[in-house]
RODREN-580591 format. One record per residue (C-alpha): residue number from 1; residue in one letter; x, y, z. Coordinates in pm, 1 decimal. Each point is the difference from the previous one (the first is absolute). Layout:
<pts>
    k  r        c1        c2        c3
  NUM  A         X         Y         Z
...
</pts>
This chain:
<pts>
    k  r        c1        c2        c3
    1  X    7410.6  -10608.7   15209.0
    2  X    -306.5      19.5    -162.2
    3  X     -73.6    -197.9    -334.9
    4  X      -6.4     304.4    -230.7
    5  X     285.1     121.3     156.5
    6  X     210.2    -346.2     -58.7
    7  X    -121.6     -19.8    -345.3
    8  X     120.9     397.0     -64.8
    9  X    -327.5      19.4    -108.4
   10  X    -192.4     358.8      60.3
   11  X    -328.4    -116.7     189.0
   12  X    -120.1     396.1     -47.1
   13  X       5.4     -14.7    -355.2
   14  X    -188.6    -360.1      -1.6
   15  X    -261.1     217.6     150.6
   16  X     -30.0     305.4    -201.5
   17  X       2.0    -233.1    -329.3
   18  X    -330.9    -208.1     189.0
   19  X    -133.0     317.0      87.7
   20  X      14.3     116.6    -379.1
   21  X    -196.2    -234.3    -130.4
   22  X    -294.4     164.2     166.6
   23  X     147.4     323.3     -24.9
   24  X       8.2      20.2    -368.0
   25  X    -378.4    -203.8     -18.1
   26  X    -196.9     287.4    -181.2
   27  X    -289.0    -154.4      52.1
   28  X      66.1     -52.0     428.7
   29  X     -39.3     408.1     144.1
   30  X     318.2      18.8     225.6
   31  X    -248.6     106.1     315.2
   32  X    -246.3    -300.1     -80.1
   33  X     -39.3    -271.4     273.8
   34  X     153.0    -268.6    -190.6
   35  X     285.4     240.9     -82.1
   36  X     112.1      59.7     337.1
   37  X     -77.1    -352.6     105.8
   38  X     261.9    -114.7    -192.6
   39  X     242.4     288.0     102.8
   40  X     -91.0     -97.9     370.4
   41  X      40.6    -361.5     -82.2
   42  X     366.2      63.6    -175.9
   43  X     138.9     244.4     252.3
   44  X    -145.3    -238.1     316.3
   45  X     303.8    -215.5     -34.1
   46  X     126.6    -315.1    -121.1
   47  X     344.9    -197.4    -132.7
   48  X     -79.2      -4.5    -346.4
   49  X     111.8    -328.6     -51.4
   50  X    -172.4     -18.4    -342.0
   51  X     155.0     240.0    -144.9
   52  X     297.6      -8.3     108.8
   53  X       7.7    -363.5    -157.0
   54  X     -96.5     160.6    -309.3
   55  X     331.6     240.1      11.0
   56  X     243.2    -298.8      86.0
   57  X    -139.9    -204.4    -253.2
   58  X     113.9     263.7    -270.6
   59  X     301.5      30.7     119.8
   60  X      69.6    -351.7    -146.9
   61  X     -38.3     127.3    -350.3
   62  X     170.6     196.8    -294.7
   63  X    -196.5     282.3     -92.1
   64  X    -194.1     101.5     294.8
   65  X    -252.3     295.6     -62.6
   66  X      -3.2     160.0     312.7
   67  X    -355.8     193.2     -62.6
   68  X    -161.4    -343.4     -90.1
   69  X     131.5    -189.2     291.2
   70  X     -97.0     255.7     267.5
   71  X    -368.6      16.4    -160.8
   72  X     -34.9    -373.2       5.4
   73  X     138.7      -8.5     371.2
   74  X    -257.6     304.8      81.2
   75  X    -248.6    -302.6    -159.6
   76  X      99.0    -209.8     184.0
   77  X     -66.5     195.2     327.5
   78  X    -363.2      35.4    -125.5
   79  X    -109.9    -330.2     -48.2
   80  X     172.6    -106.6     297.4
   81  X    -219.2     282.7     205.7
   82  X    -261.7     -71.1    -149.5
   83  X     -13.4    -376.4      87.1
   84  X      73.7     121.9     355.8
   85  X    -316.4     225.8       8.8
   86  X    -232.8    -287.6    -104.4
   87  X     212.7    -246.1     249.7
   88  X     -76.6     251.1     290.6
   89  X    -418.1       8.1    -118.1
   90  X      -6.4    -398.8     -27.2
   91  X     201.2     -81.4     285.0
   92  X    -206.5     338.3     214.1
   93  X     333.4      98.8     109.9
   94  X     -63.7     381.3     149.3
   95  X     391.6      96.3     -15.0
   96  X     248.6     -10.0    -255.8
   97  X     372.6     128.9     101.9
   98  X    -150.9     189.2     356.2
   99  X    -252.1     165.5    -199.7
  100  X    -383.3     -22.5     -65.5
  101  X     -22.1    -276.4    -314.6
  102  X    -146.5     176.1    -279.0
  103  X    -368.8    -181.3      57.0
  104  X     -10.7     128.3     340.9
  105  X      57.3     379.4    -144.5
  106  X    -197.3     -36.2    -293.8
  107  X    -209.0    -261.5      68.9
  108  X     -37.7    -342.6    -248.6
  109  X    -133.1     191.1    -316.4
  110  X     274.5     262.3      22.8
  111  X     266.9    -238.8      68.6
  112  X     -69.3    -222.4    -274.4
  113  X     -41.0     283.5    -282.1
  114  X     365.0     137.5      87.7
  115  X     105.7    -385.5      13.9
  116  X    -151.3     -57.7    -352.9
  117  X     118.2     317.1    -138.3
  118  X     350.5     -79.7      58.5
  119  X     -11.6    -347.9    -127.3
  120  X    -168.6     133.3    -316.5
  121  X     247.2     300.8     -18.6
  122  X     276.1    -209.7     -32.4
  123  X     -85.6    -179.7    -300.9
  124  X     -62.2     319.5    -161.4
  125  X     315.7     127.7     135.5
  126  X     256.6    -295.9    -181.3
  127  X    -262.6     -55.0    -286.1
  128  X     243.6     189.1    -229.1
  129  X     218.7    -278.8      31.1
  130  X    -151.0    -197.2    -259.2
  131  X     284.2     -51.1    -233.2
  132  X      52.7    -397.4     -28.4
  133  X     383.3      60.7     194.6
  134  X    -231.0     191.6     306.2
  135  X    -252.6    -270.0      41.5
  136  X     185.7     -63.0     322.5
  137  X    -186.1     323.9     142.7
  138  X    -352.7    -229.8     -36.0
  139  X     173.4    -231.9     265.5
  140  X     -32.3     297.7     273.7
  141  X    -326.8     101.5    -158.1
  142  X    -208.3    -276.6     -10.8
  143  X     144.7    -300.3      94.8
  144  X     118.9     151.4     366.8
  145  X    -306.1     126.5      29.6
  146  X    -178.5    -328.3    -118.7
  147  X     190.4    -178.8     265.1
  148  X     -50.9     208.6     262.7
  149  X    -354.0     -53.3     -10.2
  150  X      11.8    -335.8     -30.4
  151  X     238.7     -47.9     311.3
  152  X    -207.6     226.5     197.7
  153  X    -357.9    -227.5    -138.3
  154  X     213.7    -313.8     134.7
  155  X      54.7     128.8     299.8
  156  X    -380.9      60.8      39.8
  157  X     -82.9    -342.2    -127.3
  158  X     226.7    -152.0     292.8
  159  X    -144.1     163.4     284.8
  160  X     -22.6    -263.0     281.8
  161  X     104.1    -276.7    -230.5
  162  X     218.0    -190.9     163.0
  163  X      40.9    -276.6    -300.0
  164  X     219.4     231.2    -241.0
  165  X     309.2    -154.4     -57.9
  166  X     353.8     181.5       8.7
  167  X      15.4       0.2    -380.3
  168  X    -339.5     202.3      31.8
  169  X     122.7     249.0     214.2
  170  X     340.4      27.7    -173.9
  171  X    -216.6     107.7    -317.1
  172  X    -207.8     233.6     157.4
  173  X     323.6     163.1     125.9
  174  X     121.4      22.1    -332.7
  175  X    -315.4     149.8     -93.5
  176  X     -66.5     249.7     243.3
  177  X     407.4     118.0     114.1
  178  X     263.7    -160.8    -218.7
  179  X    -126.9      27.9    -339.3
  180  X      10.5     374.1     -28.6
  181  X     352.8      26.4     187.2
  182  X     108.6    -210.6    -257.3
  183  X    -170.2     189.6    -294.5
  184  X     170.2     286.9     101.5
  185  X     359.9    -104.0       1.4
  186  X     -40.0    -135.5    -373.5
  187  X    -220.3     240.5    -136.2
  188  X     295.6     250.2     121.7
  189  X     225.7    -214.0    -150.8
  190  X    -177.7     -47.6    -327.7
  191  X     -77.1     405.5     -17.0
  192  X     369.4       2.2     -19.9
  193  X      84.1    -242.5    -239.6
  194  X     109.6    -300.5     210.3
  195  X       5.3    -322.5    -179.7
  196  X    -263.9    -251.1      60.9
  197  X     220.5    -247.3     262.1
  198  X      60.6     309.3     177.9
  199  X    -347.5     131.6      36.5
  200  X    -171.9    -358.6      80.2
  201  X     318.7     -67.6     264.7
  202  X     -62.7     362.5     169.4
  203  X    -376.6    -127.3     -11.3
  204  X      85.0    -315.1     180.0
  205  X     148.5     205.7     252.8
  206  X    -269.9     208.6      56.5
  207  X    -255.2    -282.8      23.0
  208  X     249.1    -165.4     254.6
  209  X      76.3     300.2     214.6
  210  X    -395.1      43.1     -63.2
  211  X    -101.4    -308.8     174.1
  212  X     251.4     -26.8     253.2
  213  X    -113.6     364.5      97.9
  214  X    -356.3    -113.9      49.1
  215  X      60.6    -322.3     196.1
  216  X     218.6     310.5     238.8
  217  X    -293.8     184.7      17.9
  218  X    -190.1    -274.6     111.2
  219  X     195.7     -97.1     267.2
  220  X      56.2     329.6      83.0
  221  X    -402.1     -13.4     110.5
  222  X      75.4    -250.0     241.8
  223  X     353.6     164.6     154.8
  224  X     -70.2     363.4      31.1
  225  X    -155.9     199.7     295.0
  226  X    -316.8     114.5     -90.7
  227  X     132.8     340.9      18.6
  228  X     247.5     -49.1    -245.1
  229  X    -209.6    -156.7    -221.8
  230  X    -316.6     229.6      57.9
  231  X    -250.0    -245.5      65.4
  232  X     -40.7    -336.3     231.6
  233  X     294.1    -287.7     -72.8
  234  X    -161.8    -247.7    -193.5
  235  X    -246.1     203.4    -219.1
  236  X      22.3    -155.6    -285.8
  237  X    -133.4    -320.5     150.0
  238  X    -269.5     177.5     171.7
  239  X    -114.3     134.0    -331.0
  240  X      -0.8    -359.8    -166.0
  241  X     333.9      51.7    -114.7
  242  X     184.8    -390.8     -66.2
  243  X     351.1     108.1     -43.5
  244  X     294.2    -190.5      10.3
  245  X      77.9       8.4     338.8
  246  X    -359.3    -169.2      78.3
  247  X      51.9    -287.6    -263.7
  248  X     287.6     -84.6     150.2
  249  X    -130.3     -22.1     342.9
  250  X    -314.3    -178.6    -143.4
  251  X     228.3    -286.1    -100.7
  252  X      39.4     -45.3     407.7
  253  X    -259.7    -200.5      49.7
  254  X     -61.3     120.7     403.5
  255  X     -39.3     342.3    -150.0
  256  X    -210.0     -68.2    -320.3
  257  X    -360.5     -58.3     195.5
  258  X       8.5     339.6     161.9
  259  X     113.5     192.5    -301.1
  260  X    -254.1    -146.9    -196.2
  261  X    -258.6      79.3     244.1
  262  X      79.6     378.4     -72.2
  263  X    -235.1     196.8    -212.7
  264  X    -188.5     364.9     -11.4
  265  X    -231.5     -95.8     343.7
  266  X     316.2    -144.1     198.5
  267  X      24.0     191.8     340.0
  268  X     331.4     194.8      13.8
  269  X     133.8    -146.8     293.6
  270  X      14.2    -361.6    -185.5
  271  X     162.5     148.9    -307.5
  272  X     304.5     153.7     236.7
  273  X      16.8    -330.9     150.5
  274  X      64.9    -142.5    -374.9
  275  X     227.7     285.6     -63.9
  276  X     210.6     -56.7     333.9
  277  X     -11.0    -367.9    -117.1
  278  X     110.5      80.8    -385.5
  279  X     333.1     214.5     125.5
  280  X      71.2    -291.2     288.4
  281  X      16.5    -220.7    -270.4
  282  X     282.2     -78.0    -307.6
  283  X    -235.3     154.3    -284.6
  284  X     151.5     345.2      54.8
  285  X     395.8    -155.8     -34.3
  286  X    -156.2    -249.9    -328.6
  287  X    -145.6     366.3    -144.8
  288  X     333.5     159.9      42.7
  289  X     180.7    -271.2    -155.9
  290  X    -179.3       3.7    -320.4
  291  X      37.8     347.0     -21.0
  292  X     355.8     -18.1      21.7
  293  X      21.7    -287.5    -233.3
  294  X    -192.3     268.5    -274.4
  295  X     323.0     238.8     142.9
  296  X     247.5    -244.0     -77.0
  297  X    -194.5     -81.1    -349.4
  298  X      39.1     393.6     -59.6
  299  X     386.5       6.2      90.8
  300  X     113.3    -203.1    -250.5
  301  X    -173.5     216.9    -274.0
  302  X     234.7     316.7      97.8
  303  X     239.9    -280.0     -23.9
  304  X     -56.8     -27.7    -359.5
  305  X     -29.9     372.4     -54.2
  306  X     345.0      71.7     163.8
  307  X     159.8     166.3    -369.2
  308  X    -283.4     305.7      77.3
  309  X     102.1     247.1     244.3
  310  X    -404.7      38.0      61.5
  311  X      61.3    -343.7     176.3
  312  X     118.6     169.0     329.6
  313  X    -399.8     146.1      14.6
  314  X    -170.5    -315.0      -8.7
  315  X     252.4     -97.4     267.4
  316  X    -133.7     322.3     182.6
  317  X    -373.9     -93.0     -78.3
  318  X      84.4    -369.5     126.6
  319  X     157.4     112.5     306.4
  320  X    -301.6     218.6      78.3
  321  X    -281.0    -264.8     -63.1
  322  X     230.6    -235.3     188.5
  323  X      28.3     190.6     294.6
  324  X    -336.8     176.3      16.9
  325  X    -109.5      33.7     370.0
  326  X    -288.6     255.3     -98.9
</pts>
């Protein structure tokens, strides 16, 4: 069953509410390139993780406005599109979901005006929360956003450096993945009038399930056929990447030289002979067990939330991150 589907949550209507936002711009013509860019970028695909979170998260309060929370989910969509269009450009990734990235069809320029536009559009969109009880909306607005930026700068800064420590990467995870999961489970909570212990507990989730999805993902790199994944096994590494997986296998010392010796000139054939060497090794099993200690860490949150029915969906959410083969 799908994730929307578990969640009885319409994935249809989580669509037609992004697509609105652009639909309802009166200053974006509905035939203009950036227009249908988005459309084409919406209807392409996708879980909707994001805002989905945002819908569970207001199911943990009193007075949820349904109008408010499926605008703020639609928000959340867009800034987590958007960071995905400027991921594709800096990482010169030429497909996103089987299609053509958005760089490769518009080319940089293009790309990056429909990336800014929907960044920008979405603090206009929540800036009539401004009441002092709605500040929570400035969360998804700026501070997402902020963070975003400054996970995706980190993982610029770290290319090839193969003296970050874990704590270093665990922070740019936050950064660039967990934060916003998290946001959007309490800022759905909060737009529903969920009490402060239950807003920052549903955000501790998030940034758990958050990190523990991103260590997956990493791993994932080095696990996957390259036709599964869509590109060669061990691409983040041969892009500079220093993920988890790699700092644990830089800890074996019979392994550390050759890793090191990888950078931008190294000829492929000695960076699959590091990558054969990384998955022969107990990095991959260390990586897995941290994530599933950040599980665990998430488990006994729904613990505490048991007296909510809404419980049984971050179950559902946990189970799915947990068992994520894709």
């Amino acid at each position: 069953m799908k994730l929307d589907e578990a969640l009885n949550i319409p994935l249809r209507t989580v669509d037609k509410e992004i697509i609105n936002i652009v639909k309802f711009d009166k200053d974006v013509p509905r035939s203009s390139v950036l227009a249908k860019s988005i459309v084409d970028l919406v209807r392409s695909g996708g879980k909707r993780v994001r805002p989905l979170m945002v819908i569970v998260g207001s199911r943990f309060g009193p007075s949820p406005d349904k109008s408010k929370v499926w605008r703020l989910a639609a928000a959340a969509e867009f800034i987590h599109a958007a960071s995905l269009i400027h991921d594709d450009i800096i990482d010169d990734s030429p497909v996103r979901r089987g299609q053509s990235a958005l760089h490769v069809k518009l080319g940089v320029k293009g790309a990056l005006h429909v990336g800014n536009y929907m960044s920008a559009r979405v603090i206009e969109l929540i800036s009539g929360y401004s009441a002092e009880r709605e500040r929570y909306a400035y969360d998804l607005s700026s501070l997402a956003t902020t963070q975003l930026c400054l996970g995706e700068y980190q993982q610029l800064s770290y290319l090839y450096n193969y003296d970050i420590t874990i704590e270093q990467y665990l922070e740019k995870s936050i950064n660039k993945t967990a934060q916003l999961i998290a946001t959007c489970l309490k800022i759905g909570a909060q737009s529903a009038g969920a009490d402060e212990e239950i807003s920052d507990l549903l955000y501790t989730f998030g940034q758990k399930l958050g990190i523990s999805f991103q260590i997956r993902d990493d791993i994932l790199d080095f696990t996957q056929s390259s036709d599964k994944l869509g590109k060669p096994a061990g691409s983040d590494l041969r892009h500079g990447q220093v993920t988890l997986p790699v700092l644990y296998a830089l800890e074996d010392q019979h392994l550390a030289s050759s890793i090191r010796s990888v950078s931008s000139e190294t000829p492929i054939e000695e960076i699959d002979a590091v990558i054969a060497s990384i998955q022969s090794s107990d990095a991959l099993e260390k990586a897995e067990n941290l994530s599933q200690q950040y599980l665990n860490e998430a488990q006994e949150i729904i613990d505490q939330l048991q007296e909510y029915p809404a419980h049984h969906d971050l179950q559902i959410l946990l189970n799915y991150f947990g068992g994520r083969d894709s």
